[in-house]
C-alpha positions, 0 to 999 in steps of 0.5 A, a space after each residue: 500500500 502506498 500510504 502507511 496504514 498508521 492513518 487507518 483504523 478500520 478495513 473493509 475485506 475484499 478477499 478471503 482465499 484460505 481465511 475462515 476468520 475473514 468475511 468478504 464486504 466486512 470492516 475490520 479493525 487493525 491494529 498498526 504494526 509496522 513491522 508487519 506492513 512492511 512485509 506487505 501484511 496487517 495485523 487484523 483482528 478478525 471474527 475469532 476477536 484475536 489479531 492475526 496477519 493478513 496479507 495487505 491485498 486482502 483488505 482496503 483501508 477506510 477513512 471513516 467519521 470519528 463517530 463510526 470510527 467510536 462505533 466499530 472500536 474493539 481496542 484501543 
């Protein structure tokens, strides 16, 4: 991704070949790591409520209101 995902809280998956815990049209909330993304992965924390690594071409990330962002917030 060209803009760091620092900026981001929130993605939207658009792939999940191989990820039972990722749901395709589904906003997600990362966790920056970048470490991570600079090995082309996010650190998401995904529908078992734990975070894990997925590759960064599976998920968009979402520039949201800070009302949604408040809304959809898991940890801080």
């Amino acid at each position: 991704m060209a803009e760091k995902t620092k900026n981001y809280r929130f993605a939207l998956c658009i792939e999940n070949r191989d990820c039972e815990d990722l749901e395709k049209r589904k906003i997600y909330q990362i966790v920056p790591d970048e470490d991570v993304e600079k090995e082309g992965y996010l650190r998401v924390i995904d529908e078992s409520g734990e975070d894990y690594l997925y590759p960064q071409s599976y998920l968009i990330p979402l520039h949201l209101p800070r009302e949604a962002e408040a809304a959809l917030q898991l940890v801080e």
